[in-house]
C-alpha positions as CSV (number, residue, x, y, z in Angstrom):
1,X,17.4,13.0,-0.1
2,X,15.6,12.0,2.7
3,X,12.6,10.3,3.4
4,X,10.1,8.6,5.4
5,X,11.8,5.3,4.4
6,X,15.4,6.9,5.5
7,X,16.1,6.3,9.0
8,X,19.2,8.0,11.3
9,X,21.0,6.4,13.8
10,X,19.7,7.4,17.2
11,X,22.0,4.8,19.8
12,X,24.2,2.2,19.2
13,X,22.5,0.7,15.9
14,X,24.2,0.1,12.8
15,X,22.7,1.7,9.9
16,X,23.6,2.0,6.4
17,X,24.7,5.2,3.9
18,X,21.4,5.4,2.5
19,X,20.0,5.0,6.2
20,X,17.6,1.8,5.0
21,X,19.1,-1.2,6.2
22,X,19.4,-1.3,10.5
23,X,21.5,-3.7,12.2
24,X,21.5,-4.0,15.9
25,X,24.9,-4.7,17.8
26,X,25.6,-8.0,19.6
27,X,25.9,-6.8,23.0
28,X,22.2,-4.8,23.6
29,X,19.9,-6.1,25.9
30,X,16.5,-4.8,25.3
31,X,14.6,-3.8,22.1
32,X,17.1,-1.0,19.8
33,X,14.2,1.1,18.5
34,X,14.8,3.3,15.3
35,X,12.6,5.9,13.9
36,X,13.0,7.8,10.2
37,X,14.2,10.8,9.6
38,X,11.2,12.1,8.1
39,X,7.8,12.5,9.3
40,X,4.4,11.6,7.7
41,X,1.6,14.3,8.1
42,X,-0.8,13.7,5.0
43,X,-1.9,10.9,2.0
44,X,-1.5,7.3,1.8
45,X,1.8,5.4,2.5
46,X,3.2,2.1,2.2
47,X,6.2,0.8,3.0
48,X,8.5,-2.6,3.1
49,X,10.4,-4.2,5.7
50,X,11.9,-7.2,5.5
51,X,13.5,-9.4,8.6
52,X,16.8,-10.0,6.8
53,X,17.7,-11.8,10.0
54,X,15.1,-11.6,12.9
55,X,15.6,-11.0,16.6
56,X,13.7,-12.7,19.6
57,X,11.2,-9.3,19.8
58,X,10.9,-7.6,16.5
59,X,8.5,-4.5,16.0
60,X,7.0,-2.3,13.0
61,X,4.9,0.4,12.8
62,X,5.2,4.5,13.7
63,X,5.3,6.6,16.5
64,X,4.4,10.0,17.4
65,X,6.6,12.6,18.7
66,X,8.8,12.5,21.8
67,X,11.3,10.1,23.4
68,X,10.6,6.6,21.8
69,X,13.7,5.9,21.7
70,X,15.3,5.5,25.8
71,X,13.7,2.0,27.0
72,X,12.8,3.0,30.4
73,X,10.9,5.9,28.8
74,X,7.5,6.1,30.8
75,X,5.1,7.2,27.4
76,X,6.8,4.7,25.2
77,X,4.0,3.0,25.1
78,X,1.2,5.8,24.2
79,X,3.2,6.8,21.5
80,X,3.7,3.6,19.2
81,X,1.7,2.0,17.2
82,X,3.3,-1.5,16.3
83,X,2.9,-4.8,14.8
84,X,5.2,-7.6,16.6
85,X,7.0,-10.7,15.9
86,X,4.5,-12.5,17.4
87,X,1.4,-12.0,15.7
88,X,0.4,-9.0,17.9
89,X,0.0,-5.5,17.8
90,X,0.7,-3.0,20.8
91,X,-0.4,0.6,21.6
92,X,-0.6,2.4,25.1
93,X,0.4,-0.8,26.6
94,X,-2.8,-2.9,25.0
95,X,-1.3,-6.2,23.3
96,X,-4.1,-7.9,21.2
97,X,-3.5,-11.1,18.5
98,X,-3.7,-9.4,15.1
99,X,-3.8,-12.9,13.1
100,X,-0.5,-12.6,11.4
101,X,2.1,-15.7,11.3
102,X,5.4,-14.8,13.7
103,X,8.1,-13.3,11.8
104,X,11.0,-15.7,10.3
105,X,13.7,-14.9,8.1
106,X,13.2,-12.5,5.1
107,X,9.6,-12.0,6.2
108,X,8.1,-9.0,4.2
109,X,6.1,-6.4,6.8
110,X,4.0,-3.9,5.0
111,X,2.9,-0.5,6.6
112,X,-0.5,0.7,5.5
113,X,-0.8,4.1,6.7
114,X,-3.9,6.3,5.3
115,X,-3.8,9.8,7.2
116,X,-6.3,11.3,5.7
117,X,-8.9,8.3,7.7
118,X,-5.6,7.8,10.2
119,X,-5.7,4.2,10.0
120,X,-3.1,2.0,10.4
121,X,-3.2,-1.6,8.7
122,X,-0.6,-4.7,8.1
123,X,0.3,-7.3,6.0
124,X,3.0,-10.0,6.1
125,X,4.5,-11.6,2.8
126,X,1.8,-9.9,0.5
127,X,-1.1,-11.3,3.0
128,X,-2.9,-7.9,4.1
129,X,-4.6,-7.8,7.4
130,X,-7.3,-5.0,8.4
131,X,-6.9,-2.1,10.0
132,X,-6.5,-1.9,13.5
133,X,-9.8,-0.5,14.3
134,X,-9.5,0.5,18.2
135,X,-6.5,2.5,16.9
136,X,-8.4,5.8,16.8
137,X,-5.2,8.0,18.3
138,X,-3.0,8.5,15.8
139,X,-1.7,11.4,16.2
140,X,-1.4,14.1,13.0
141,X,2.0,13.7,12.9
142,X,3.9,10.5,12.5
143,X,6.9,7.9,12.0
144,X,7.9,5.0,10.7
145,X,9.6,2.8,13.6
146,X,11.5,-0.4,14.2
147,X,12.9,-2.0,17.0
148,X,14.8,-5.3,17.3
149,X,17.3,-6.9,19.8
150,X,20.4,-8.2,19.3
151,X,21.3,-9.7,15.6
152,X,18.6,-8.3,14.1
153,X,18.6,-6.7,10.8
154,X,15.8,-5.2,8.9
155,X,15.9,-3.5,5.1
156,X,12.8,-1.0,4.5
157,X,12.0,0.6,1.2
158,X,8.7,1.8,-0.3
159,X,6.0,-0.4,-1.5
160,X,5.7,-0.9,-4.8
C-alpha cells in the first residue's frame, strides 16, 4: 500500500515498516536525501512532516526524476525543489529567503503541491507561505523529498 507519503530506503537511512518515519545514521557527513516511493503526476497534494529531531541542514520539498540521491551528483540541484531549515528555498542552485522561522524540534512542514497550476507552496506549524512564484519548472512528474544529516529524524503523513 504504497504512497506518495511512503518513502524506501535508498543509502544508509533508517526508515520505518510503513516507510514514514526517516532517521539518518550517526556517522554521515553530508545531507542523507530520501525520496517516496510513489510519484505525483496530477491534483492537489498536501503533506506533513514533522522535525521529530532536527539536523544542522534539513530540507523538504520534491524532486523530479534522476539521481537525487548521490551527493556529488552534478543535476542535483535542477532537479529539487526544497524548502530549508533556514528559512530558504533552493532550486537549480538559486537560494532565496522564503520568510519562514528556522526549523526546531517537532516543527510541522507542509507541502502544497497543486499540479494542475504546478505550483509549489509552504507552511511551517499551520503558518502558510505563498507559492514560490519563480518556480515555473516543475516538471510533470514528481516526488516528495527529504534530506537531513546526521541525527535527524522526520515523520511525514498526509494533511489533514
Amino acid at each position: 500500500n504504497s504512497d506518495y507519503c511512503s518513502f524506501e530506503k535508498l543509502r544508509s537511512q533508517v526508515i520505518s515498516d510503513d516507510g514514514r518515519t526517516i532517521s539518518a545514521h550517526q556517522d554521515i557527513r553530508y545531507n542523507e536525501r530520501v525520496r517516496a516511493i510513489q510519484s505525483v503526476e496530477t491534483g492537489i497534494h498536501n503533506w506533513d512532516v514533522i522535525i521529530e529531531s532536527p539536523s544542522t541542514s534539513d530540507w523538504v520539498g520534491v524532486c523530479g526524476e534522476g539521481d537525487v540521491i548521490n551527493f556529488s551528483c552534478g543535476d542535483y540541484n535542477s532537479k529539487v525543489w526544497i524548502l530549508g531549515s533556514t528559512g530558504h528555498v533552493s532550486n537549480n542552485a538559486h537560494q532565496r529567503p522564503y520568510g519562514t522561522p528556522q526549523f526546531g524540534r517537532n516543527t510541522k512542514v507542509t507541502v502544497h503541491l497543486n499540479m494542475y497550476d504546478r505550483t509549489l507552496a509552504f507552511s511551517v506549524n499551520d503558518v502558510r507561505y505563498p507559492p514560490v512564484l519563480e518556480w515555473k519548472n516543475l516538471p510533470s512528474k514528481v516526488y516528495p523529498l527529504v534530506s537531513m544529516r546526521h541525527n535527524g529524524r522526520f515523520r511525514i503523513s498526509r494533511h489533514n
